[in-house]
mmJSON file of the N, C-alpha and C atoms, coordinates in Angstrom:
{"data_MODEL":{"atom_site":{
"group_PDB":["ATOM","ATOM","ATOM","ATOM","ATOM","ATOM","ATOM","ATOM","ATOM","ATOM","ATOM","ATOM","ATOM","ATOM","ATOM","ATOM","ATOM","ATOM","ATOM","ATOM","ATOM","ATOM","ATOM","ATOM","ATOM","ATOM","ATOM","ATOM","ATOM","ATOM","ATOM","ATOM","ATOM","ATOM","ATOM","ATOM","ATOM","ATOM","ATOM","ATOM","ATOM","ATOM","ATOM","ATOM","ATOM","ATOM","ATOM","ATOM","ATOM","ATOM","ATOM","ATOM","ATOM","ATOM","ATOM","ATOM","ATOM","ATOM","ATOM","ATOM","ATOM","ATOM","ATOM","ATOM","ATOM","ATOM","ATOM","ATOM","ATOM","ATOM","ATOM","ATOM","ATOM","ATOM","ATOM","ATOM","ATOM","ATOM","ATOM","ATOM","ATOM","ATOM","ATOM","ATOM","ATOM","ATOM","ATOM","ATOM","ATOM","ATOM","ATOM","ATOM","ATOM","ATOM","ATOM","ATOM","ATOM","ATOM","ATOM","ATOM","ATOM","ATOM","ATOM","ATOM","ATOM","ATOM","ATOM","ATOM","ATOM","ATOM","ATOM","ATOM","ATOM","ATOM","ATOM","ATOM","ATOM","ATOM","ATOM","ATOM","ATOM","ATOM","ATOM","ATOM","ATOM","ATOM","ATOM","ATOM","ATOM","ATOM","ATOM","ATOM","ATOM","ATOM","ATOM","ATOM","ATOM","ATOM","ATOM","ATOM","ATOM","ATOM","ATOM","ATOM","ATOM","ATOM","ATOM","ATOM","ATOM","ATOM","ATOM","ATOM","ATOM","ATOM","ATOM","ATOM","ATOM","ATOM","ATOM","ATOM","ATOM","ATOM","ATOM","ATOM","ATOM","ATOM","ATOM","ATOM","ATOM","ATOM","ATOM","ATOM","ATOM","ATOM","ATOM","ATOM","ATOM","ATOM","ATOM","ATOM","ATOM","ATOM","ATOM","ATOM","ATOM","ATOM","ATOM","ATOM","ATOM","ATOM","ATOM","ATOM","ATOM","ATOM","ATOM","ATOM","ATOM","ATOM","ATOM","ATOM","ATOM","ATOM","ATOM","ATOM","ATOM","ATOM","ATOM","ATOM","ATOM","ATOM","ATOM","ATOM","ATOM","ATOM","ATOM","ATOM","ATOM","ATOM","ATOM","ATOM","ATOM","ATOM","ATOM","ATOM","ATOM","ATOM","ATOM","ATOM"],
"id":[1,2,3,4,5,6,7,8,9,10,11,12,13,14,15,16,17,18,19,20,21,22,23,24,25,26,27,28,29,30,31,32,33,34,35,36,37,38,39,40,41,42,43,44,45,46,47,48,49,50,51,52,53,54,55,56,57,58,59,60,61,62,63,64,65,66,67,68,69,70,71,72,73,74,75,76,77,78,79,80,81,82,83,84,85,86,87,88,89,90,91,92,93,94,95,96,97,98,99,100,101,102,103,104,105,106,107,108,109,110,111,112,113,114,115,116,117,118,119,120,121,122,123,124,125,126,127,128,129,130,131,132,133,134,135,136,137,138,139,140,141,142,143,144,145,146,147,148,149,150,151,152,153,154,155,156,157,158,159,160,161,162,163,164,165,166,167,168,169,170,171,172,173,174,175,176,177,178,179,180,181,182,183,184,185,186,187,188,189,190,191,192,193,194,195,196,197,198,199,200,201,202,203,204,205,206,207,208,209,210,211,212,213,214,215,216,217,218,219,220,221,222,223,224,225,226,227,228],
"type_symbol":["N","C","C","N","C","C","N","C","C","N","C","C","N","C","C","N","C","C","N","C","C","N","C","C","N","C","C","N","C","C","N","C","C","N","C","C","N","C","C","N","C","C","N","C","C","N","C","C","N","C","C","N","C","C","N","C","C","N","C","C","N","C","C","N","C","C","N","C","C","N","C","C","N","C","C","N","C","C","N","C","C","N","C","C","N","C","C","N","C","C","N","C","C","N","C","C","N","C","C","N","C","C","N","C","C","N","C","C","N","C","C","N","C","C","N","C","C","N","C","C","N","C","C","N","C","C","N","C","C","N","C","C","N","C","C","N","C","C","N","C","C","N","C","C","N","C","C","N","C","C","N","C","C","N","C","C","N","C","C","N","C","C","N","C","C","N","C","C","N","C","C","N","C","C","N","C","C","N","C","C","N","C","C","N","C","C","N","C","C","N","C","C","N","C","C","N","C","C","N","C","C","N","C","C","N","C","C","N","C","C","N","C","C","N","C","C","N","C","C","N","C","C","N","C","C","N","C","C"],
"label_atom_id":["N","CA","C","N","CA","C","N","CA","C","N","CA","C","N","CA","C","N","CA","C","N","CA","C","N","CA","C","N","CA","C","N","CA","C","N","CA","C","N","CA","C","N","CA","C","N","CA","C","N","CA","C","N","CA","C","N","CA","C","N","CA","C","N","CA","C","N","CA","C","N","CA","C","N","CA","C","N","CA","C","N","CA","C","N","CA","C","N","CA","C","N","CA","C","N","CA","C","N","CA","C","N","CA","C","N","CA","C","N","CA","C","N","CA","C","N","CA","C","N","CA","C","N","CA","C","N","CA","C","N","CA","C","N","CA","C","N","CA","C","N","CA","C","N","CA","C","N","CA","C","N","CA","C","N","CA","C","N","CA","C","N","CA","C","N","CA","C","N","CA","C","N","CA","C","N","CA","C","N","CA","C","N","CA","C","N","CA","C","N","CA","C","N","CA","C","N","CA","C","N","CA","C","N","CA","C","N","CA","C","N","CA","C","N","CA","C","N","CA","C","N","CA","C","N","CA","C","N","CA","C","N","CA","C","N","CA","C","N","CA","C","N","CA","C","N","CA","C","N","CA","C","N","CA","C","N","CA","C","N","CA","C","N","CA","C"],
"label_alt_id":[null,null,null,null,null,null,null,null,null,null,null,null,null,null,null,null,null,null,null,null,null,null,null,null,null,null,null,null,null,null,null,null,null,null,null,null,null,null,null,null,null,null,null,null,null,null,null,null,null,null,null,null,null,null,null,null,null,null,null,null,null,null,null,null,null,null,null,null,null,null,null,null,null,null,null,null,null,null,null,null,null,null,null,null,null,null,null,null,null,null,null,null,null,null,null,null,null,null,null,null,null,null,null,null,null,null,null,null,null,null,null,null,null,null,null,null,null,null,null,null,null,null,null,null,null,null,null,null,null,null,null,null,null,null,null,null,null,null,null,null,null,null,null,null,null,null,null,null,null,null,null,null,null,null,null,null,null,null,null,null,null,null,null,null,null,null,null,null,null,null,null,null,null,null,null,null,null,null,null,null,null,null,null,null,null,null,null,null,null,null,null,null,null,null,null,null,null,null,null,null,null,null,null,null,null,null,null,null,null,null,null,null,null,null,null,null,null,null,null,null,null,null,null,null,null,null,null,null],
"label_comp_id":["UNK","UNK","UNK","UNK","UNK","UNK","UNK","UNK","UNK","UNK","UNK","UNK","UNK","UNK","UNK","UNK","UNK","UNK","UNK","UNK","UNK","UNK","UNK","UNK","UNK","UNK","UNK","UNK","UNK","UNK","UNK","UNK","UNK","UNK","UNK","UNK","UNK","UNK","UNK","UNK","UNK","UNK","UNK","UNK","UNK","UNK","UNK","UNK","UNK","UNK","UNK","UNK","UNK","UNK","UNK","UNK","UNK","UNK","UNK","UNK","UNK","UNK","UNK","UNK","UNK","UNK","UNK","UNK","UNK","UNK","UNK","UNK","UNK","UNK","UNK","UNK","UNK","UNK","UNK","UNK","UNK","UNK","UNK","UNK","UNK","UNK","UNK","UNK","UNK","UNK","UNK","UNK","UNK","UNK","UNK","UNK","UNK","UNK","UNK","UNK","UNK","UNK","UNK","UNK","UNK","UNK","UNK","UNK","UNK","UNK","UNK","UNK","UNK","UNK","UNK","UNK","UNK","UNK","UNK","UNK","UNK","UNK","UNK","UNK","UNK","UNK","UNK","UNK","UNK","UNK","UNK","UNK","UNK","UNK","UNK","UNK","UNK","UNK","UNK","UNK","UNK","UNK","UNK","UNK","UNK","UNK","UNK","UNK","UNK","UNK","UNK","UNK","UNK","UNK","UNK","UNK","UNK","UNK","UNK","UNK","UNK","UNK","UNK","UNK","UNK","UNK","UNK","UNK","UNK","UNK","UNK","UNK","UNK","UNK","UNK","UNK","UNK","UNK","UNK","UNK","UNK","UNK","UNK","UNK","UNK","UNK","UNK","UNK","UNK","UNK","UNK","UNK","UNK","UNK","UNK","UNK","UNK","UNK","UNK","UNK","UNK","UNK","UNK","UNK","UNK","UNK","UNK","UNK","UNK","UNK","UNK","UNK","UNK","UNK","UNK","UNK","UNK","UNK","UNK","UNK","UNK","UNK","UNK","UNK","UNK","UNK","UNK","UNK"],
"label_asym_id":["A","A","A","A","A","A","A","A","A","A","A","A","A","A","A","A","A","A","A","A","A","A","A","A","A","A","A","A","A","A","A","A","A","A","A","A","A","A","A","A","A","A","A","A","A","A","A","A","A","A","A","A","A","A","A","A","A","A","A","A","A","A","A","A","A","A","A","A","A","A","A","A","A","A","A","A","A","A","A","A","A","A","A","A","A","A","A","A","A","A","A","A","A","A","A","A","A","A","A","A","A","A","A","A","A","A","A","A","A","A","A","A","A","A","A","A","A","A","A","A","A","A","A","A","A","A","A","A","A","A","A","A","A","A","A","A","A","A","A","A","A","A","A","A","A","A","A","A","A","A","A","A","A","A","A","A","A","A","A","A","A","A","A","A","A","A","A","A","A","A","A","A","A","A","A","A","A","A","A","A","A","A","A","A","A","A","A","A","A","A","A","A","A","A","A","A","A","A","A","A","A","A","A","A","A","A","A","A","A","A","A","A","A","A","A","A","A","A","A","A","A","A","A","A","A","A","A","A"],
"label_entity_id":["1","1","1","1","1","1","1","1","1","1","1","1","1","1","1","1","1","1","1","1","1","1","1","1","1","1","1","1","1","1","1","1","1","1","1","1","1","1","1","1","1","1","1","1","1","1","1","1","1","1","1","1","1","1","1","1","1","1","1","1","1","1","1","1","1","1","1","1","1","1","1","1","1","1","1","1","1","1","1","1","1","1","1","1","1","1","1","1","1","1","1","1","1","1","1","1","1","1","1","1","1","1","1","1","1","1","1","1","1","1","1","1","1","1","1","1","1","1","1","1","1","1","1","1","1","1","1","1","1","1","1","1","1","1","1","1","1","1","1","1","1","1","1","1","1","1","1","1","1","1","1","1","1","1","1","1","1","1","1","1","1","1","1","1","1","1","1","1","1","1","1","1","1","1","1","1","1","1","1","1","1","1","1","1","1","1","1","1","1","1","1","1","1","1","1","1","1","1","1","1","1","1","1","1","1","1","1","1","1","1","1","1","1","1","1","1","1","1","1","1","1","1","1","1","1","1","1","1"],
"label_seq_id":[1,1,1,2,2,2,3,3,3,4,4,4,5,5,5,6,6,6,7,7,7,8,8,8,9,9,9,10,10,10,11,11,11,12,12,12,13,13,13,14,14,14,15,15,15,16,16,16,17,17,17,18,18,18,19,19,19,20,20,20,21,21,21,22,22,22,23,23,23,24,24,24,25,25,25,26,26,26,27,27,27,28,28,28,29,29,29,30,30,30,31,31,31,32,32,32,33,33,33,34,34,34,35,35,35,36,36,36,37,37,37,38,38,38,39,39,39,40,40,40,41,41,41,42,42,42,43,43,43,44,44,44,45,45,45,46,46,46,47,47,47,48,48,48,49,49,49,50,50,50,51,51,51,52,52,52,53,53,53,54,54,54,55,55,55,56,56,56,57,57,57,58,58,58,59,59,59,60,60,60,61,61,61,62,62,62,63,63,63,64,64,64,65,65,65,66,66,66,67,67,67,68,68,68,69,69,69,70,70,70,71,71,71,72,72,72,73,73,73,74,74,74,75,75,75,76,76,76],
"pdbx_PDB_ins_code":[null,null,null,null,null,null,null,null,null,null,null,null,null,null,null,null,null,null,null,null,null,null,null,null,null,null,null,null,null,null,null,null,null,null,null,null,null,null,null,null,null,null,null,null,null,null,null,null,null,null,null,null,null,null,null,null,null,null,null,null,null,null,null,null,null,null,null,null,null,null,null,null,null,null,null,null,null,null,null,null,null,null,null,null,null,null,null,null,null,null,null,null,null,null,null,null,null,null,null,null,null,null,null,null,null,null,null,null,null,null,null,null,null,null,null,null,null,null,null,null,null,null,null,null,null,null,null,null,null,null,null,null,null,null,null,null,null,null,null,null,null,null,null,null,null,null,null,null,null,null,null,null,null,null,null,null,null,null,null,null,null,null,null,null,null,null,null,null,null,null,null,null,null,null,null,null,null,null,null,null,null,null,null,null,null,null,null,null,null,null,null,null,null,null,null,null,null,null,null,null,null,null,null,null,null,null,null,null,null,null,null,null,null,null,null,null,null,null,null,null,null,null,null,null,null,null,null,null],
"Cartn_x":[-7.129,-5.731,-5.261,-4.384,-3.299,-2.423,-2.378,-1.021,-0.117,1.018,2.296,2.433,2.005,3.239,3.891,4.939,5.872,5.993,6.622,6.39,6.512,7.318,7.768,6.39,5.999,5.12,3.604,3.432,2.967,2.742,3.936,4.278,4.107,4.615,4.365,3.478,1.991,0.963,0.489,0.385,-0.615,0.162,1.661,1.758,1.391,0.945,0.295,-1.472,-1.674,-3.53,-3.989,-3.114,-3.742,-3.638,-3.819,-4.104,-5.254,-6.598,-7.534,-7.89,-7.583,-7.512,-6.136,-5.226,-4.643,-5.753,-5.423,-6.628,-7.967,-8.349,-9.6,-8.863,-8.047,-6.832,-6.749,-6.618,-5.889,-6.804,-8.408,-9.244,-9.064,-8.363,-8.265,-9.164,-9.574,-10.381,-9.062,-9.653,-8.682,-8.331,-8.684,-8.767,-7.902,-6.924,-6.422,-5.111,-4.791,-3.679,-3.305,-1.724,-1.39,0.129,0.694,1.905,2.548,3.776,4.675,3.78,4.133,3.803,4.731,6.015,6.848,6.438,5.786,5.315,4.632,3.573,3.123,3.885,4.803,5.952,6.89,7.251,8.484,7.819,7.144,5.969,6.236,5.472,4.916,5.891,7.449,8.133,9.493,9.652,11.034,10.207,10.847,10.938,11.255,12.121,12.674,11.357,10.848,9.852,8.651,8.241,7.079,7.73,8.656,9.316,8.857,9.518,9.81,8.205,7.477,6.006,5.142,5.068,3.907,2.949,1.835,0.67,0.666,1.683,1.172,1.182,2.167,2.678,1.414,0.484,-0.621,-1.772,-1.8,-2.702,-2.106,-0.639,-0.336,-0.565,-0.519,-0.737,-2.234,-3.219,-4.435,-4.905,-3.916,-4.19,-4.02,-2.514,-2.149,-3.078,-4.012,-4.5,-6.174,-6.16,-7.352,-6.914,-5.287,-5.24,-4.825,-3.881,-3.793,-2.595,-1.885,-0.228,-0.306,1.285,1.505,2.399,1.594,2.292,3.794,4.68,5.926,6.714,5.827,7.094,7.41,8.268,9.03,8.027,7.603,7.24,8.672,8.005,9.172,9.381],
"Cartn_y":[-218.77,-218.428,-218.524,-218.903,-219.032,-218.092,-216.86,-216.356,-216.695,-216.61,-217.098,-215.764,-215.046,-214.191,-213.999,-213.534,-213.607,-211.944,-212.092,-211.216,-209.707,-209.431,-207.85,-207.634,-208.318,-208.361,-207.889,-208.297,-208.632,-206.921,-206.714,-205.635,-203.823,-204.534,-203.059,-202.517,-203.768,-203.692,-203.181,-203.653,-203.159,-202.131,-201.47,-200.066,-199.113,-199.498,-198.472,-199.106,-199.761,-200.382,-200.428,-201.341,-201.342,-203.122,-203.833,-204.925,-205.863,-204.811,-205.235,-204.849,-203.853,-203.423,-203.896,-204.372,-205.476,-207.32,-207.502,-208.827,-208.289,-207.552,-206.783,-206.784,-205.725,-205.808,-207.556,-208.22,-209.594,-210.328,-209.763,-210.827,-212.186,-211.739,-212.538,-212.8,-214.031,-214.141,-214.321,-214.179,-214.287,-215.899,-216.862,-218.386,-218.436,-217.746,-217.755,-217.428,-216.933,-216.323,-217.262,-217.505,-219.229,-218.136,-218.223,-217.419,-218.521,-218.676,-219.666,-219.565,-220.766,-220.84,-220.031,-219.265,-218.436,-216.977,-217.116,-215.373,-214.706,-215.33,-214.321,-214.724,-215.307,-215.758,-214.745,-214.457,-213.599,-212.597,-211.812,-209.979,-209.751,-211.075,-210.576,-210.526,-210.943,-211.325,-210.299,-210.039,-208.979,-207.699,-207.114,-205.589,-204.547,-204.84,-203.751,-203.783,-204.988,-204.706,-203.816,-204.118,-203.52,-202.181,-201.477,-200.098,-199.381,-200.286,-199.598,-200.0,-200.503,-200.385,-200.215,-199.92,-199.46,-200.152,-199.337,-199.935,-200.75,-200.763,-201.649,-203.393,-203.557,-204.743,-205.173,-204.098,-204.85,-205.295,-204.395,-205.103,-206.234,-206.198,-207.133,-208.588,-208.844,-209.715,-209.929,-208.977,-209.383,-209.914,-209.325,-210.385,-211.856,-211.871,-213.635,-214.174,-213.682,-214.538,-215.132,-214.341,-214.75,-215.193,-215.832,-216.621,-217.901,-218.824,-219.631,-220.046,-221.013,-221.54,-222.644,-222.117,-223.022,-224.515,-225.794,-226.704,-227.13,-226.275,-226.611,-227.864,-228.864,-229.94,-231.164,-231.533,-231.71,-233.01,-233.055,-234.7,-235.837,-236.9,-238.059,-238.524],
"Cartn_z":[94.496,94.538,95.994,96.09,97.649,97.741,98.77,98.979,100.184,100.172,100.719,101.307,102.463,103.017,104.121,103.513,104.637,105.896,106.52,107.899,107.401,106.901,106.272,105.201,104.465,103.928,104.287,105.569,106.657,107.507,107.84,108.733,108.157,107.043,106.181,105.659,105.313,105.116,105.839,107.216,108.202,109.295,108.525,109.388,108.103,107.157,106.23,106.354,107.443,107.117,105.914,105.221,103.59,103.857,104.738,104.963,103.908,104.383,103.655,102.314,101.821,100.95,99.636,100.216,99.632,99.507,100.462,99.635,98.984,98.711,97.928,96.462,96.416,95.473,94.646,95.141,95.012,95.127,94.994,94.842,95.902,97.205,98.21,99.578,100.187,101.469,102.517,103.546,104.883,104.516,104.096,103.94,103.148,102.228,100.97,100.887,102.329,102.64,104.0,103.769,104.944,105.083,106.291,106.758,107.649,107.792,108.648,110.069,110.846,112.08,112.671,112.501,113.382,112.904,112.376,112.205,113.157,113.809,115.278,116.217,116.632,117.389,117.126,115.8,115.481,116.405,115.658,115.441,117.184,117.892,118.988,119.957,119.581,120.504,120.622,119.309,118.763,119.329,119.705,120.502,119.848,118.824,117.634,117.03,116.092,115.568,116.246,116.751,117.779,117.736,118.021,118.231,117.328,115.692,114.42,113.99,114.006,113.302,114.432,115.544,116.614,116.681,116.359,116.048,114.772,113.735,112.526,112.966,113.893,114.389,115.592,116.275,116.643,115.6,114.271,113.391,112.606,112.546,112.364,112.85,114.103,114.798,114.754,114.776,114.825,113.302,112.471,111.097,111.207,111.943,111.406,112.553,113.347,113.94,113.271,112.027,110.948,110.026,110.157,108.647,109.112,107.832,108.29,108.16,109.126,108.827,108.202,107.292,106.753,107.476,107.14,108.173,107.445,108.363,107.756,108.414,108.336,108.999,107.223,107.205,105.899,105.697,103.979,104.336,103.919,104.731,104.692,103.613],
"occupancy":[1.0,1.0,1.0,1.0,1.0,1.0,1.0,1.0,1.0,1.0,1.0,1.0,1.0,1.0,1.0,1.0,1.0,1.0,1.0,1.0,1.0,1.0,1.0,1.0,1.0,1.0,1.0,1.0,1.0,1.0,1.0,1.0,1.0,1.0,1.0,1.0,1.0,1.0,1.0,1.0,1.0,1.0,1.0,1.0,1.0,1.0,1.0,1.0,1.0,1.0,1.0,1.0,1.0,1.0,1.0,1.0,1.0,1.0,1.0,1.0,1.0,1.0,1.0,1.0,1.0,1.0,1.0,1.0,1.0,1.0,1.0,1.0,1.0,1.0,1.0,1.0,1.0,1.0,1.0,1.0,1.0,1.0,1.0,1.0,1.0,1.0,1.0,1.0,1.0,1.0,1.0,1.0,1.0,1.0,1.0,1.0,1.0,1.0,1.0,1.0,1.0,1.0,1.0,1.0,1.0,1.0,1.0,1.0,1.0,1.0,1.0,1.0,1.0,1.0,1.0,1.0,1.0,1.0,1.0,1.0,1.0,1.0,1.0,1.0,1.0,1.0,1.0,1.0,1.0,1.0,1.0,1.0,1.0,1.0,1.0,1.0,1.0,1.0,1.0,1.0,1.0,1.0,1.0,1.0,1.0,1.0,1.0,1.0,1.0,1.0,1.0,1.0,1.0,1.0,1.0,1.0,1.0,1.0,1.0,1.0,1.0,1.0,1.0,1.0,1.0,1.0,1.0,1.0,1.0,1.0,1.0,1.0,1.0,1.0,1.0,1.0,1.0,1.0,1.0,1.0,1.0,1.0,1.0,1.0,1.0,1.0,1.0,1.0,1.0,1.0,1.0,1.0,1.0,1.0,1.0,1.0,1.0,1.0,1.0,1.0,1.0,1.0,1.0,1.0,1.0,1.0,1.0,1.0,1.0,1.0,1.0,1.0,1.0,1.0,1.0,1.0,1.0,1.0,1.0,1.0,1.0,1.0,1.0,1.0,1.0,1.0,1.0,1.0],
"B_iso_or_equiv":[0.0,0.0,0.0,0.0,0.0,0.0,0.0,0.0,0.0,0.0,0.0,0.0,0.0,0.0,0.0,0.0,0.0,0.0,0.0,0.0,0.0,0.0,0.0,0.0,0.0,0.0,0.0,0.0,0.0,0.0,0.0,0.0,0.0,0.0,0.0,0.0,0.0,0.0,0.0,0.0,0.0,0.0,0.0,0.0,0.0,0.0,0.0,0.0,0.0,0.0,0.0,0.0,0.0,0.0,0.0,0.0,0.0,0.0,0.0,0.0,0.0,0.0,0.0,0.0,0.0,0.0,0.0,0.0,0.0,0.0,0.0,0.0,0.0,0.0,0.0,0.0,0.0,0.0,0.0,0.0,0.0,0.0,0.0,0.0,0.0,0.0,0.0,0.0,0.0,0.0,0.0,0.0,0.0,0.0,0.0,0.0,0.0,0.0,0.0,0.0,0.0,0.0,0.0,0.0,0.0,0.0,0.0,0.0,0.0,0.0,0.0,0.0,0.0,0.0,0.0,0.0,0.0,0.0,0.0,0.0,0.0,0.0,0.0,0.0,0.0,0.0,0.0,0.0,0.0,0.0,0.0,0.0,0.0,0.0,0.0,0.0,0.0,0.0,0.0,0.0,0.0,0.0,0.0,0.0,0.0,0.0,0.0,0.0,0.0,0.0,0.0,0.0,0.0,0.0,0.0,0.0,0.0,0.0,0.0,0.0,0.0,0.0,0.0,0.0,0.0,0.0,0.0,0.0,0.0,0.0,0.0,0.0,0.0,0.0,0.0,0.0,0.0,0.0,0.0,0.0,0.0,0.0,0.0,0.0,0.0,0.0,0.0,0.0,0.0,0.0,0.0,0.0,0.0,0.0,0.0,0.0,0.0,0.0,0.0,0.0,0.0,0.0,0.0,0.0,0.0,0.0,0.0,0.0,0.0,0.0,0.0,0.0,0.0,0.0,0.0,0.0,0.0,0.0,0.0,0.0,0.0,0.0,0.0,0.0,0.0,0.0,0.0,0.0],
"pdbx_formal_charge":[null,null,null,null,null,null,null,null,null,null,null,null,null,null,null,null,null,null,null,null,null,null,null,null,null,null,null,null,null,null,null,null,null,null,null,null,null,null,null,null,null,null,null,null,null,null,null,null,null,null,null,null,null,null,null,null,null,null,null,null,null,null,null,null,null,null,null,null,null,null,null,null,null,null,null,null,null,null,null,null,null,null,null,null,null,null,null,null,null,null,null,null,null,null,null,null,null,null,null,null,null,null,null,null,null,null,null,null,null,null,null,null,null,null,null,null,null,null,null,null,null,null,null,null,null,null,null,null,null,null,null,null,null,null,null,null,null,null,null,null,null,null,null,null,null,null,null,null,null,null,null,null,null,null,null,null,null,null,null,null,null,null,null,null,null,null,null,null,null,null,null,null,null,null,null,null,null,null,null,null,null,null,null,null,null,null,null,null,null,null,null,null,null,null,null,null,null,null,null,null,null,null,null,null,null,null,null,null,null,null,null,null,null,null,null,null,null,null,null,null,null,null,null,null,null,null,null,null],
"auth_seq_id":[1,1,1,2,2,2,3,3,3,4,4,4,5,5,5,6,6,6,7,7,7,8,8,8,9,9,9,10,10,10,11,11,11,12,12,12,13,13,13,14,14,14,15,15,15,16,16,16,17,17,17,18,18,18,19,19,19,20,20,20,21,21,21,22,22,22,23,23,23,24,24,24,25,25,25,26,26,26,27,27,27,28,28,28,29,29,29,30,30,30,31,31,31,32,32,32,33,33,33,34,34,34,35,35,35,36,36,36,37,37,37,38,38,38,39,39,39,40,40,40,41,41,41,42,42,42,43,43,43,44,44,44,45,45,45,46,46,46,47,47,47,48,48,48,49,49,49,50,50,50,51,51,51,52,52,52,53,53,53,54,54,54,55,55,55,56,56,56,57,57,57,58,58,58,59,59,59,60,60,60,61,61,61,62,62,62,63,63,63,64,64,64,65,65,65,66,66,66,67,67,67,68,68,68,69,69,69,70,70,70,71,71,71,72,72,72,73,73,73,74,74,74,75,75,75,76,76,76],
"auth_comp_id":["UNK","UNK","UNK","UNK","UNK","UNK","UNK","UNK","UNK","UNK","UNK","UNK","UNK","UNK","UNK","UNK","UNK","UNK","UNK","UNK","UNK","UNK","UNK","UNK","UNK","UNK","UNK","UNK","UNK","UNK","UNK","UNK","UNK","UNK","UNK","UNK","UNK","UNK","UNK","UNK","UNK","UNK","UNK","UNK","UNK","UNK","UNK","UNK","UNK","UNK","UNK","UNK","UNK","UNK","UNK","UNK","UNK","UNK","UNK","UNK","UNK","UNK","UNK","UNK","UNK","UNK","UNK","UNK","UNK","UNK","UNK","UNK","UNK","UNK","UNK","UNK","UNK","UNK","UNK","UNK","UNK","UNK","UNK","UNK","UNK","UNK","UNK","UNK","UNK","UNK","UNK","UNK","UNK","UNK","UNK","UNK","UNK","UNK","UNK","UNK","UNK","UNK","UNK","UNK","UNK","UNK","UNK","UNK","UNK","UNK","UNK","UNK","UNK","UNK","UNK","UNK","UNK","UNK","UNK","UNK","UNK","UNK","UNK","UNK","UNK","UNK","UNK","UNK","UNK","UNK","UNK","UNK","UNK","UNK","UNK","UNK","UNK","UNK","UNK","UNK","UNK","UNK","UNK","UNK","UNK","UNK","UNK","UNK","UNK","UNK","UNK","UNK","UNK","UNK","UNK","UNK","UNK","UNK","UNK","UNK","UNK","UNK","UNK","UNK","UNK","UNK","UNK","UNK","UNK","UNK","UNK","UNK","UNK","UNK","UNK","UNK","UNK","UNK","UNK","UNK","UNK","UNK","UNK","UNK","UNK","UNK","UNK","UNK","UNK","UNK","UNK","UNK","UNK","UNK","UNK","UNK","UNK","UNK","UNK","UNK","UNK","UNK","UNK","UNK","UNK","UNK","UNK","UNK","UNK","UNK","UNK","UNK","UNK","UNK","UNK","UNK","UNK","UNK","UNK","UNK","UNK","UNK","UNK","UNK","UNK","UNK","UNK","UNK"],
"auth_asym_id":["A","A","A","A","A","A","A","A","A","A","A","A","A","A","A","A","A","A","A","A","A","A","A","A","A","A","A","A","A","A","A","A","A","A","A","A","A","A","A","A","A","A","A","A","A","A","A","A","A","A","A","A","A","A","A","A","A","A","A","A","A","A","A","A","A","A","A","A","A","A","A","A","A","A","A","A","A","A","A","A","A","A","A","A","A","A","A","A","A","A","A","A","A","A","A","A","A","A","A","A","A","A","A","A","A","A","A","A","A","A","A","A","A","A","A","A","A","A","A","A","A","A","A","A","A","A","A","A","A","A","A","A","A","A","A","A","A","A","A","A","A","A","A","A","A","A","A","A","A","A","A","A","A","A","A","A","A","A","A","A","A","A","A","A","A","A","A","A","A","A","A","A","A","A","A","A","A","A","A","A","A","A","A","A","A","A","A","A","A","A","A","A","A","A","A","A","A","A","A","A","A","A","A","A","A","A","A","A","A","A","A","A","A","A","A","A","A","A","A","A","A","A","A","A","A","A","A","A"],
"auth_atom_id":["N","CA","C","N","CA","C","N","CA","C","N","CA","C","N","CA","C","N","CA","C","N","CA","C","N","CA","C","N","CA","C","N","CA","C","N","CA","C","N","CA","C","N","CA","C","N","CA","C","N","CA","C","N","CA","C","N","CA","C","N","CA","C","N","CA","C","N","CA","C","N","CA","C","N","CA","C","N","CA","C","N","CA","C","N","CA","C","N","CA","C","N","CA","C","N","CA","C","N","CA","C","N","CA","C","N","CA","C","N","CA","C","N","CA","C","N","CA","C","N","CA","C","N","CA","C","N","CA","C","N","CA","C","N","CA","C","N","CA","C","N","CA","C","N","CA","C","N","CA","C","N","CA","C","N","CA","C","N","CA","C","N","CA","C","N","CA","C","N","CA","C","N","CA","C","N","CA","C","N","CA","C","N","CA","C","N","CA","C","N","CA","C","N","CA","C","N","CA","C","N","CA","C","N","CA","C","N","CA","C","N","CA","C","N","CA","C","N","CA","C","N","CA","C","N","CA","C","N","CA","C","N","CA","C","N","CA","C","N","CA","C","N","CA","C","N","CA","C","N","CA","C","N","CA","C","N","CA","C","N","CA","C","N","CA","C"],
"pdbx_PDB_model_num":[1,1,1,1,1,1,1,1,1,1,1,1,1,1,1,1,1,1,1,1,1,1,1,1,1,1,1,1,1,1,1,1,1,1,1,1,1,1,1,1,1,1,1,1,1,1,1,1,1,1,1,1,1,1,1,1,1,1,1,1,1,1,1,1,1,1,1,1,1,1,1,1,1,1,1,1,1,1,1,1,1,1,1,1,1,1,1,1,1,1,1,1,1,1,1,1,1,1,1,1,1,1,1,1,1,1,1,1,1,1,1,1,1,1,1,1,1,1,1,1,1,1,1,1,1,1,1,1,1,1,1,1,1,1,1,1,1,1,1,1,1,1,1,1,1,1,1,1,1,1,1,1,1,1,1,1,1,1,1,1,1,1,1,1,1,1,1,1,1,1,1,1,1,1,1,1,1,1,1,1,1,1,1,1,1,1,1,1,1,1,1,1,1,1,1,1,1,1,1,1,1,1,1,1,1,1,1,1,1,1,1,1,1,1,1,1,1,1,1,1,1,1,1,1,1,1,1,1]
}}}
């Protein structure tokens, strides 16, 4: 199975650390789960975020850096 997620998805998981315990849940590997290439760009860069999730937004970031992006350039 492949999951798709997106940043809030993302953020809320891991300011409640149910990160892993969601792909356990979902019968998911770190390999299985693909997030936009602007998602650790967004997390690491917005200041609000970081404010409003603290620490969830550093496990956040240390997640998308064990998954994988999705290559969003359009095909021709």
């Amino acid at each position: 199975m492949i999951c798709l997620a997106d940043n809030d998805y993302i953020l809320k998981l891991a300011a409640c650390d149910l990160l892993s315990e969601t792909l356990a849940l979902l019968d998911l590997e770190l390999g299985d789960v693909y997030v936009l290439p602007s998602a650790k760009y967004k997390i690491s860069t917005d200041k609000r975020l970081q404010a409003k999730f603290g620490a969830g937004a550093e496990r956040a970031l240390a997640f998308l850096k064990t998954v994988s992006e999705i290559d969003s350039k359009p095909d021709k």
